[in-house]
VOPA-563169 format. One record per atom (N, C-alpha, C): residue in one letter; x, y, z. Coordinates in steps of 0.2 Angstrom, whole numbers, plus 2048, in hexadecimal, padded with zeros to 3 digits. Layout:
AXYZ
...
END
This chain:
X882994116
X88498D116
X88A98C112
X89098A112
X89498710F
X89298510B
X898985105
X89797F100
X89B979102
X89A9720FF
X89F96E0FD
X8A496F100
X8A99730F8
X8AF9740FA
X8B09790FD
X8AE97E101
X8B1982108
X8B097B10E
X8AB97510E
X8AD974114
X8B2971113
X8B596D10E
X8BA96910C
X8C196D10E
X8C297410D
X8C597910D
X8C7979113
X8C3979117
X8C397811F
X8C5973121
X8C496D120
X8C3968124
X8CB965123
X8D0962128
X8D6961126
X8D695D122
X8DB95A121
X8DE95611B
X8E295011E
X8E094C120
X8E1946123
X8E6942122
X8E594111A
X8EC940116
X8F1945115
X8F194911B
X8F894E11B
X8F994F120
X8F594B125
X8F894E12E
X8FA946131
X8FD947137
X8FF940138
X8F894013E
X8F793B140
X8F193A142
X8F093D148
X8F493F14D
X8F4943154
X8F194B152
X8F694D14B
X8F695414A
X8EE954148
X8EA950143
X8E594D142
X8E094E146
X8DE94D14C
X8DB94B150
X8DA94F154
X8E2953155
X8E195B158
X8DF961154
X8DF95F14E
X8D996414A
X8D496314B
X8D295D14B
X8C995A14B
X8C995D151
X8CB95E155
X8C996115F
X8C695B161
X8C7954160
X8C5950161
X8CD94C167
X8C894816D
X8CE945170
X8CC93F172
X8D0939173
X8CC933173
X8CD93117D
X8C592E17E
X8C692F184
X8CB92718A
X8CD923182
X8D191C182
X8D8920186
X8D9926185
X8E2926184
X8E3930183
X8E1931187
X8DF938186
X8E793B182
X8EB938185
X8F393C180
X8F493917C
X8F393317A
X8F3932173
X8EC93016F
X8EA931169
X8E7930167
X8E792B163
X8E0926162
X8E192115F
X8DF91E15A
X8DF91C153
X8DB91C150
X8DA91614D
X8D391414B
X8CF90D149
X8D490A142
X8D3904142
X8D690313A
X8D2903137
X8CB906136
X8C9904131
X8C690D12F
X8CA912130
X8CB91A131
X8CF91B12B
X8CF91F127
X8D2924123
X8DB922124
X8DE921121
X8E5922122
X8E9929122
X8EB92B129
X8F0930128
X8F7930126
X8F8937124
X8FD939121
X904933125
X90493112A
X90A92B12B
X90A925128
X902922128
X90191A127
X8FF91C120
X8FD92111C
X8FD921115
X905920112
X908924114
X912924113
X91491D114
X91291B11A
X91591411B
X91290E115
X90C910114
X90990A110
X90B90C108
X90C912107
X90F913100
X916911100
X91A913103
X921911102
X92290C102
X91D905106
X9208FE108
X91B8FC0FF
X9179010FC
X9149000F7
X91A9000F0
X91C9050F2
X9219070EB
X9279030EB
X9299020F1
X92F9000F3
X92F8F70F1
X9288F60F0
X9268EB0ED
X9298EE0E8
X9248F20E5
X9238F40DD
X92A8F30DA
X92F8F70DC
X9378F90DA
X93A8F20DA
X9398EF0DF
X93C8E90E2
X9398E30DC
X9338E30D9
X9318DF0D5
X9328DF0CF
X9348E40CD
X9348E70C5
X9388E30C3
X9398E30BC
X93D8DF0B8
X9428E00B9
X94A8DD0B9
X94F8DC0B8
X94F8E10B3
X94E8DD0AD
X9508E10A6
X94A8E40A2
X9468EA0A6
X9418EA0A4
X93F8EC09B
X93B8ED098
X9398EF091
X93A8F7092
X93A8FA08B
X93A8FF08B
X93490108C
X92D8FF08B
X92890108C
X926902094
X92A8FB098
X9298FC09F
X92C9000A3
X93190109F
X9379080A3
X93490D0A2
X93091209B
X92A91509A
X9259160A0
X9209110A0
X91C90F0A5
X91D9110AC
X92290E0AE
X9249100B3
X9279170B5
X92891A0B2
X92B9220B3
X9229260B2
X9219230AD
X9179250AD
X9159250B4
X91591D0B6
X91291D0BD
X9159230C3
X91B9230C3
X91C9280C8
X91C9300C8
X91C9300C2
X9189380C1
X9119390C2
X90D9350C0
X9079360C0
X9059330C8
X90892E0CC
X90892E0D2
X90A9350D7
X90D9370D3
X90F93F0D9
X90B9430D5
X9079420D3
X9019480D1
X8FA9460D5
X8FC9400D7
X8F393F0D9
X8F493D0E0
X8F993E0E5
X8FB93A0EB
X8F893E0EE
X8F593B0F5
X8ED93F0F7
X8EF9460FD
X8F59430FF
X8F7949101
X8FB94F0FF
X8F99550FE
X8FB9590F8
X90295A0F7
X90395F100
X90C961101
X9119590FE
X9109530FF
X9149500FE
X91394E0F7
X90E94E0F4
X90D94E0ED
X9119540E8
X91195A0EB
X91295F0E8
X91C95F0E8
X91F95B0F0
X92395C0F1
X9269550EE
X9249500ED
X92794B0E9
X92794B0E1
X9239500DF
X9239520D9
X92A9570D6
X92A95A0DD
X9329600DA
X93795A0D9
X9379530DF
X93B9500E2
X93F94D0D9
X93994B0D6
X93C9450D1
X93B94B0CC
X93994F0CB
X93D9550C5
X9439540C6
X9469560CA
X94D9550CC
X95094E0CA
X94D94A0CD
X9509440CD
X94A93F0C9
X94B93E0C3
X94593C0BF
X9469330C1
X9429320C0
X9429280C1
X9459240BE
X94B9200C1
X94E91D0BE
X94B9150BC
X94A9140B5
X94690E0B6
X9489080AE
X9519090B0
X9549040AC
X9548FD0AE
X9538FD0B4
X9548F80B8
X9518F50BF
X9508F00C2
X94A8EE0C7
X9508F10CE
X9588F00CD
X95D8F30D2
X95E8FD0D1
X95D8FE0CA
X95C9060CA
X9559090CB
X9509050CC
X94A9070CE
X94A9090D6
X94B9010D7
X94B9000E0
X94F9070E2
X9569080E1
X95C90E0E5
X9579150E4
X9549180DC
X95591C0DC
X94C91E0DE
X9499180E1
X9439190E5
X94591A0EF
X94B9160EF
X94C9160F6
X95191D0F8
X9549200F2
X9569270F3
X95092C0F3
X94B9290EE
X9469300F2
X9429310F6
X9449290F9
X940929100
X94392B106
X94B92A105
X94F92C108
X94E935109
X94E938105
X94D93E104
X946942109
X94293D10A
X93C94010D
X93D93D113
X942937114
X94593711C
X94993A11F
X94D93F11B
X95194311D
X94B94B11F
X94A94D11A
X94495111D
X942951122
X93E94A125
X93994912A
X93E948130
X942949131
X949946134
X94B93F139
X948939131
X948934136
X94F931131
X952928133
X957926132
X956926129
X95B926125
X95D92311E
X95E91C120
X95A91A11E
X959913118
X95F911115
X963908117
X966907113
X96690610C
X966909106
X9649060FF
X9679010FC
X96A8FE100
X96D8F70FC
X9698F30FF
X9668F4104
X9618EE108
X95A8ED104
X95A8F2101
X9528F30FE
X94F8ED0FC
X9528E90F7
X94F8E20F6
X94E8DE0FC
X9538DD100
X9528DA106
X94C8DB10A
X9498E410C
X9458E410E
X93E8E410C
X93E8E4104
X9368E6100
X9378DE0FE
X93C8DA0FA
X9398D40F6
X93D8D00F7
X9438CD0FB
X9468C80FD
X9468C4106
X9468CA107
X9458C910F
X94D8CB113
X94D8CC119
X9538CF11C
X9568C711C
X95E8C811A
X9638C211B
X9628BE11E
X9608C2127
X9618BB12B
X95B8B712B
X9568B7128
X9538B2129
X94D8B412C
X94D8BC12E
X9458BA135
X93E8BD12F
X93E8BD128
X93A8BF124
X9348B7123
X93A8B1124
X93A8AC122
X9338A7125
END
């Protein structure tokens, strides 16, 4: 009999697969929509709706931070994202956003150098995934003001 962690070893990692690749591991198929698979809301988060809901997470964050923060919260804030890419539930992206800000450490002089230098490293893993780059001057518009014209309102 397995232990624990062999069946853990085994069993995918939810938080690393998008939910179709997910569910073609489980060899399970829903019999709602036999080509696409669908999942409940109240289900684990997969590796897409985890990414969407952290970014739209980080991306308030930056957007709210102080103008002129304290030296303690500039601190803080380089804390929290080190130690956020150490425990991100999914590994590869964990492991790979770890090299990211070695590279590029957190900039956290400012609520407008937070915002850019969070939206270039998210930029960085849309170019990866090969979807569009994000405009970074929009970032307040989209996380904590609303878009221009009005439809936020």
């Amino acid at each position: 009999m397995p232990s624990h962690s062999d069946e853990e070893e085994d069993k995918p990692c939810r938080a690393c697969s998008d939910f179709k690749s997910w569910a073609k591991m489980q060899h399970k198929t829903k019999s709602s929509s036999p080509n696409q698979p669908t999942q409940h809301k109240d289900c684990p988060l997969d590796k897409d709706e985890l990414g969407r809901s952290t970014w739209g997470f980080l991306h308030s964050m930056a957007s709210y931070f102080p103008e002129k923060p304290t030296m303690l919260q500039c601190a803080d804030m380089t804390k929290f994202f080190n130690i956020f890419a150490q425990f991100y539930p999914c590994e590869p992206c964990a492991l790979d956003f770890q090299e990211d800000i070695k590279k590029n450490p957190p900039k956290t002089k400012s609520r407008d150098e937070l915002a850019k230098w969070l939206c270039e490293r998210h930029n960085t893993v849309n170019v990866k995934l090969g979807k569009p780059e994000f405009d970074c001057s929009k970032v307040h518009e989209r996380w904590r003001d609303g878009w221009l014209d009005g439809s936020c309102d």
